[in-house]
C-alpha positions as CSV (number, residue, x, y, z in Angstrom):
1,X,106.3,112.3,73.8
2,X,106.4,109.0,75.9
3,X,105.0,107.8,78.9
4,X,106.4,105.1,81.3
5,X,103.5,103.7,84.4
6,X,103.5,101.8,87.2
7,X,107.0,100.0,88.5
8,X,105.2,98.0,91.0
9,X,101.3,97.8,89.7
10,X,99.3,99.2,86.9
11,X,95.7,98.9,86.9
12,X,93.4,100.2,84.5
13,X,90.3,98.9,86.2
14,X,89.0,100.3,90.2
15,X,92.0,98.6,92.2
16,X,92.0,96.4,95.4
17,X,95.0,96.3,97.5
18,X,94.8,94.3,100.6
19,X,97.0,93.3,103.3
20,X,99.7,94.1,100.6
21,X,102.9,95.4,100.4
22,X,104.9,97.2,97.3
23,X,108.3,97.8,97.5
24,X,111.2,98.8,96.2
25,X,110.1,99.3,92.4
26,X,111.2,102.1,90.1
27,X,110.0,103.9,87.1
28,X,112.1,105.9,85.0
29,X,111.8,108.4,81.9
30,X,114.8,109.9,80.4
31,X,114.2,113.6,79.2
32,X,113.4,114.5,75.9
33,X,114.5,117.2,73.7
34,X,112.2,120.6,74.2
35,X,109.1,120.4,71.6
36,X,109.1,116.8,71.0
37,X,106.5,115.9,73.2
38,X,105.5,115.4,77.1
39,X,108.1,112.6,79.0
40,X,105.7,111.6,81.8
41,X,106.7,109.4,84.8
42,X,104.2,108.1,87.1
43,X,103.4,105.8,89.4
44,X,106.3,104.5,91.0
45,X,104.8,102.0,93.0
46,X,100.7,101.7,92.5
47,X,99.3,103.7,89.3
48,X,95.7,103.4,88.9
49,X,93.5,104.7,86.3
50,X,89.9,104.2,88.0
51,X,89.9,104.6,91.7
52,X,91.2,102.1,94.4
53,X,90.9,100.7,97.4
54,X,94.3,100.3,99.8
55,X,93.5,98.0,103.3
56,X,96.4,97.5,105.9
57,X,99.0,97.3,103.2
58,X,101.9,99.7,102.5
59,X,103.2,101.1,99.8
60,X,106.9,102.2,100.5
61,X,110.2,102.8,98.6
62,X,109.4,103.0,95.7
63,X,110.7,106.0,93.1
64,X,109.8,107.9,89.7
65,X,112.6,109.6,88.1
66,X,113.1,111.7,84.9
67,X,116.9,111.8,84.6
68,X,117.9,115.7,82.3
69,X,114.8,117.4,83.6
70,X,115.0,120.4,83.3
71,X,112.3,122.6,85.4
72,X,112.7,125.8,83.6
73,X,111.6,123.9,80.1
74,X,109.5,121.6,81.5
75,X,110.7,118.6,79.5
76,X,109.9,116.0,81.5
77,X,107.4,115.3,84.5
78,X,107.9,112.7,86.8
79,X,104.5,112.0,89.1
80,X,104.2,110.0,92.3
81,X,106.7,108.0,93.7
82,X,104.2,105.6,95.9
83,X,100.4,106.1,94.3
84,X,98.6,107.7,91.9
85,X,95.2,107.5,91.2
86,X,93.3,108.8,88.2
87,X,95.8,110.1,86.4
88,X,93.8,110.4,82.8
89,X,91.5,112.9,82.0
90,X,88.4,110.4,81.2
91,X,88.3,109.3,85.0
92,X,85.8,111.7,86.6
93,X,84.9,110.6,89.8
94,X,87.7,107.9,90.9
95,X,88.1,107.5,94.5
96,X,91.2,106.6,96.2
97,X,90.6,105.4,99.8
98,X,93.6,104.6,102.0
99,X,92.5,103.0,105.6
100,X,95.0,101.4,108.0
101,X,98.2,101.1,105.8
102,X,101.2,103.1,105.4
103,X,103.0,105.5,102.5
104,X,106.4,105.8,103.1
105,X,109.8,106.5,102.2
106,X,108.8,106.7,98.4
107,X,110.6,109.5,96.0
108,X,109.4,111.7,92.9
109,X,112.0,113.8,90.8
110,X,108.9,116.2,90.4
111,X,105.7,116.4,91.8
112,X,104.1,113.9,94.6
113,X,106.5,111.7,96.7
114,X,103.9,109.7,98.2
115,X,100.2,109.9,96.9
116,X,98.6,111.7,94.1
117,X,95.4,111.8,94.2
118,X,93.5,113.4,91.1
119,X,90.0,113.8,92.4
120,X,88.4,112.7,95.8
121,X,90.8,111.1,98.4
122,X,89.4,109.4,101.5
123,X,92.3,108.3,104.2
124,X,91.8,107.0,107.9
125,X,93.9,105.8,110.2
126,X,97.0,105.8,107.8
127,X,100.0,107.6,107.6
128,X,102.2,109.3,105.2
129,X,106.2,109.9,105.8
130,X,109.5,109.8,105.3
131,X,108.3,111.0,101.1
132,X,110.2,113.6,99.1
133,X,109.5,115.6,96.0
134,X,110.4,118.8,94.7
135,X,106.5,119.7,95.3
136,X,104.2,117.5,97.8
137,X,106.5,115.7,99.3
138,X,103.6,113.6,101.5
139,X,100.6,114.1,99.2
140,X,99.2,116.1,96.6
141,X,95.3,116.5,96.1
142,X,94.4,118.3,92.5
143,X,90.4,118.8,92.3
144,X,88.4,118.3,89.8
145,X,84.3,118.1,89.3
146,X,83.9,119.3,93.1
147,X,86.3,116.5,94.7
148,X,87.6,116.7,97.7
149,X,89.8,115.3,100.5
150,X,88.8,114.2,103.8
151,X,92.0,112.9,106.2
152,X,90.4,110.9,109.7
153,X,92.9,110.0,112.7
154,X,95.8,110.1,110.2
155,X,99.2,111.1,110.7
156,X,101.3,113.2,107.8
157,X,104.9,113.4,108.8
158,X,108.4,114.0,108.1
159,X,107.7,114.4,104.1
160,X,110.1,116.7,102.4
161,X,109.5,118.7,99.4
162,X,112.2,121.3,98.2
163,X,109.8,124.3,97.0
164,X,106.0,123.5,98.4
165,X,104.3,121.1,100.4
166,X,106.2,119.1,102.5
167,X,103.3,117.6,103.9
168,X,99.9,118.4,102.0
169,X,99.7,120.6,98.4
170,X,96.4,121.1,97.3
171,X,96.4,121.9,93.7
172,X,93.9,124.2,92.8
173,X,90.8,124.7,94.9
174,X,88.9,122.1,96.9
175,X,88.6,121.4,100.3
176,X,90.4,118.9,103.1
177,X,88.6,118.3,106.2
């Protein structure tokens, strides 16, 4: 298999994005043949291994593909079109915090068209629309060791996701308050 991160910024160390904006940037993986391996995709626009920090910036247009998917053989997965944080199984405990900026208008060919946020996800006074994906359009929150989302005087709106969660799809159990 093969894995293609981050068209706009890759960090592999806790991230600090302020006052910033990340546009417009792309990451693609073309499918592979069935047994050969895992094509991944992530990260279309901020992929971040150990937590981050985003201040008053946005994150917008931005787009992970995986031309020759094929969703019945699962030969490719394409993962966050805007963010994604934590994406490695080694990263227990990373924190994503998004205050006073914007996720918007950034596509997945899979899973999470605007944030995907592996464990705990703290958001206020942001907002997340205009995203697509065939699952989580807005934002997907997967749990692991006891995380947990909590979204404060935030608006999720007008995401679109073709089979589940237009807005919010939380993977697996966990709470969002």
């Amino acid at each position: 298999g093969q894995t293609a991160d981050a068209g706009g910024l890759f960090s592999l160390s806790p991230a600090k994005v302020y006052y910033s904006t990340i546009a417009n940037n792309s990451v693609q993986m073309n499918a592979g043949t069935i047994g050969s391996g895992p094509y991944v995709a992530i990260g279309g626009g901020l992929s971040v291994k150990y937590g981050a920090n985003l201040l008053a910036s946005t994150i917008s247009g931005n787009r992970v593909a995986c031309p020759g998917a094929n969703l019945s053989s699962l030969n490719a997965f394409c993962l966050a079109g805007g963010v994604i944080d934590a994406y490695s199984p080694s990263t227990d405990g990373a924190v994503l915090s998004i205050a006073y900026s914007t996720v918007s208008g950034n596509h997945s060919d899979f899973l999470g068209g605007g944030v995907v946020s592996k464990y705990e996800l703290n958001m206020t006074q942001s907002t997340i629309s205009g995203n697509s994906a065939l699952g989580g359009g807005g934002l997907v929150q997967k749990y692991f060791s006891g995380g947990s989302a909590t979204v404060y005087n935030s608006t999720v709106a007008a995401n679109i996701a073709t089979y589940v969660g237009g807005g919010i799809f939380s993977y697996t159990s966990g709470p969002i308050t």
